[in-house]
C-alpha positions as CSV (number, residue, x, y, z in Angstrom):
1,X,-15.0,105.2,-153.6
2,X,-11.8,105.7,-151.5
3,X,-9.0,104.3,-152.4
4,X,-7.8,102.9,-149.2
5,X,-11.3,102.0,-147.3
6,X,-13.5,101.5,-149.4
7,X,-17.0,103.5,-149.8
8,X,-18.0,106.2,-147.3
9,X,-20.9,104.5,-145.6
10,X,-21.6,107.1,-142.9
11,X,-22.2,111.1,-142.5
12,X,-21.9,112.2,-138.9
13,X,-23.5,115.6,-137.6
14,X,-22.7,117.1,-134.5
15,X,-25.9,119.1,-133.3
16,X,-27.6,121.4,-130.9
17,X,-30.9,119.7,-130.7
18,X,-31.1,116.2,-132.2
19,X,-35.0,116.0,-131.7
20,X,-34.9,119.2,-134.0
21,X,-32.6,117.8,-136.0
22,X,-34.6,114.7,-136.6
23,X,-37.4,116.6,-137.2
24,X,-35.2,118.0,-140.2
25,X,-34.0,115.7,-141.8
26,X,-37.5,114.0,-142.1
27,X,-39.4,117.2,-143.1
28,X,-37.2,118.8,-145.1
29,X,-35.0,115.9,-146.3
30,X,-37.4,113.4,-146.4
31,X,-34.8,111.1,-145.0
32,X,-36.0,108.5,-142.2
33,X,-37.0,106.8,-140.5
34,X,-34.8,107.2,-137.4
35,X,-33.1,105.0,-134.6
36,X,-32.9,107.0,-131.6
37,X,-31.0,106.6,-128.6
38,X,-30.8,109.3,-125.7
39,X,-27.4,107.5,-123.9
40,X,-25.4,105.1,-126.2
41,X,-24.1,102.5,-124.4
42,X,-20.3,103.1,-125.0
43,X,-17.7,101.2,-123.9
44,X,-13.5,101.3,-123.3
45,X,-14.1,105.1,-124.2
46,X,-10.8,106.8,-124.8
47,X,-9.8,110.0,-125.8
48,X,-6.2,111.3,-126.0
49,X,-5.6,108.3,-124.8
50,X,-7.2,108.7,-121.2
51,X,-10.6,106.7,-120.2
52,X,-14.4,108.2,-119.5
53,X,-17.7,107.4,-119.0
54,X,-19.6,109.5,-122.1
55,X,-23.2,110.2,-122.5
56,X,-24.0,110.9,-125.9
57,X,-27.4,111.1,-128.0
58,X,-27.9,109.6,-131.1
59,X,-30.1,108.9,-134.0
60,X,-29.2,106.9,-137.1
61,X,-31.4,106.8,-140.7
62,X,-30.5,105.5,-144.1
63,X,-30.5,107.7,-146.9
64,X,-29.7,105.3,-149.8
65,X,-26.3,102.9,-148.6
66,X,-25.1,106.2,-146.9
67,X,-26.0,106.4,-143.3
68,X,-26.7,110.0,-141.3
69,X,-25.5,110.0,-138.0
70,X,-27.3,112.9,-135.5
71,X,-25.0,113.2,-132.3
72,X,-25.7,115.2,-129.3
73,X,-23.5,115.5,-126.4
74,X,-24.9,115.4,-122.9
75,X,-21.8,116.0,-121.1
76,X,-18.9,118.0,-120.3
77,X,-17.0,114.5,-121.0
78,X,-14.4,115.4,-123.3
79,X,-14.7,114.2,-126.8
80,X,-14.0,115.5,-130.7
81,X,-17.2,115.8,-130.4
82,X,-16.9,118.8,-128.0
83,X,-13.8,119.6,-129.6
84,X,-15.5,120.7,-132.9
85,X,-18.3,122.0,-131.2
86,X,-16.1,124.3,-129.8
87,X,-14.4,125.5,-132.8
88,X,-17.2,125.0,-135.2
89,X,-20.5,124.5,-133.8
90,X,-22.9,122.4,-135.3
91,X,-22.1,120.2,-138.7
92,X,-20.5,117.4,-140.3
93,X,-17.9,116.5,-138.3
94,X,-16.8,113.1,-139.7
95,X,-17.4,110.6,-142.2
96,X,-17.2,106.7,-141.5
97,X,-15.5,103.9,-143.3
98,X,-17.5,100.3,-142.1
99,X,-15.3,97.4,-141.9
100,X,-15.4,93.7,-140.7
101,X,-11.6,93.2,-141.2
102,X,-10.7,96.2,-138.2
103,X,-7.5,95.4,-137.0
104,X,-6.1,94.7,-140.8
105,X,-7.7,98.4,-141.4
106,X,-6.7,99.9,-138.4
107,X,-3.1,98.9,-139.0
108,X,-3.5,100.0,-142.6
109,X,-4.2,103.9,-141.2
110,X,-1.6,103.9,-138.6
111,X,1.0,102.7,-140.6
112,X,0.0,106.0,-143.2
113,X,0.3,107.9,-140.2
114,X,-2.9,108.4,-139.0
115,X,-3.3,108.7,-135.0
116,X,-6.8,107.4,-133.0
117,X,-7.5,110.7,-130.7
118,X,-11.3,109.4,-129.8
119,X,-12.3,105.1,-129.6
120,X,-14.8,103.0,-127.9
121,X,-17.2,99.9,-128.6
122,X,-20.8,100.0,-129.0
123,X,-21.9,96.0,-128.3
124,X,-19.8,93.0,-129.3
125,X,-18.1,93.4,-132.4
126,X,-18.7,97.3,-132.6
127,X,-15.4,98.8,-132.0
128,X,-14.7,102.6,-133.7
129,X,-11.3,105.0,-133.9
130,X,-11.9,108.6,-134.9
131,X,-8.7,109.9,-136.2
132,X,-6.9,113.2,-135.6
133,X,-5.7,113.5,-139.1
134,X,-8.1,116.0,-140.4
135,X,-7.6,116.6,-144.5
136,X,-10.8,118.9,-144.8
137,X,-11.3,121.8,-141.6
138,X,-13.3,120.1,-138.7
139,X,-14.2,116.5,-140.6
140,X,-12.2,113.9,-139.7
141,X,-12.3,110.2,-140.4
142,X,-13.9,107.4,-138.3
143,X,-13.0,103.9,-138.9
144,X,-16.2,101.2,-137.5
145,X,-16.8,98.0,-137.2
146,X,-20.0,96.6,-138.4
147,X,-20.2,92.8,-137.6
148,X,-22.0,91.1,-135.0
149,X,-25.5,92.7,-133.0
150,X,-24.2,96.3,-134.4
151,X,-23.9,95.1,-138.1
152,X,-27.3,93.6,-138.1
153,X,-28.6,96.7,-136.3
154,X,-27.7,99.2,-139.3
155,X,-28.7,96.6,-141.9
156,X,-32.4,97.3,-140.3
157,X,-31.9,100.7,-140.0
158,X,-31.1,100.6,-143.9
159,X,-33.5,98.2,-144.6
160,X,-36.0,100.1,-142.9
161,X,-35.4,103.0,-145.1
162,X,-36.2,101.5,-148.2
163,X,-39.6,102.6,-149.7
164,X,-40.2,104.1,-146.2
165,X,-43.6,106.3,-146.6
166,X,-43.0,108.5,-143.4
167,X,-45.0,107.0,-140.2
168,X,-43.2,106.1,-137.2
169,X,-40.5,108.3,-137.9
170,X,-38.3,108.3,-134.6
171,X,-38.0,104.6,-133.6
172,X,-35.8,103.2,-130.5
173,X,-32.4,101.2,-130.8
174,X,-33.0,97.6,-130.5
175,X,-31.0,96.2,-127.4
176,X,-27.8,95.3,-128.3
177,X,-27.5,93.0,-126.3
178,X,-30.1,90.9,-127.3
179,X,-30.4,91.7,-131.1
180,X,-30.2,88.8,-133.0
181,X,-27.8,88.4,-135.8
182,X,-29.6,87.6,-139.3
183,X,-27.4,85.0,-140.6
């Protein structure tokens, strides 16, 4: 466990071809099954600091309480995304902390000296920071918040893996914006 965060609840792979990729990790890996999105509804997307409009693929599984995250870029929108493409092609390019206390954590990693190079929000409560303090070539740290329609959307997805016997392996994202939180 870290000693600052908490456990690592997320892998993220950048990738060429995340239907390949799927395909994968639930042949090979046996991990599944996966939440698929072709254009993740991002919003307040920054990078360095400047705003875009991103179009990103992505497709989430469970593989025990760690989460694998398949991303594929669909633009030339600038991202660290791209930026480790570019320098490293495909692989894990960062691991995610999950938090519902975001702004007490956020401060926490700024005040060590950490600096947000990538952020955004995926539906209400879903905000995310990628850092640009890397400790370990190309993987760099993400920091997201899991409460609200985006928390209850990865409990499925981990739910969903449990004793999962391989059918229906590439499933869509539930709208966020009218998933309904458990509670």
């Amino acid at each position: 466990m870290s000693r600052f965060l908490g456990e690592i609840r997320q892998l993220g792979y950048v990738v060429d071809d995340i239907e390949a990729a799927m395909k994968y990790w639930t042949d090979v890996m046996g991990v599944g099954p996966w939440y698929y999105n072709p254009r993740v509804p991002i919003k307040n997307y920054r990078y360095c600091d400047e705003p875009y409009q991103v179009h990103n693929s992505v497709a989430l599984a469970n593989s025990g309480n760690v989460q694998v995250e398949l991303i594929q870029t669909r633009d030339t929108t600038p991202s660290m995304y791209k930026d480790f493409k570019s320098l490293q092609g495909s692989g894990l390019q960062h691991v995610a902390f999950w938090t519902n206390t975001f702004d007490a954590d956020l401060k926490q990693m700024l005040e060590m000296g950490y600096v947000v190079k990538m952020r955004g929000e995926v539906g209400e409560n879903g905000r995310f920071v990628y850092f640009d303090k890397e400790y370990h070539p190309g993987t760099v740290i993400e920091l997201s918040e899991v409460m609200g329609p985006k928390g209850e959307l990865f409990r499925i997805i981990r739910e969903s893996a449990v004793g999962w016997d391989g059918t229906d392996p590439i499933r869509p994202f539930p709208d966020l914006t009218t998933l309904k939180v458990r509670g």
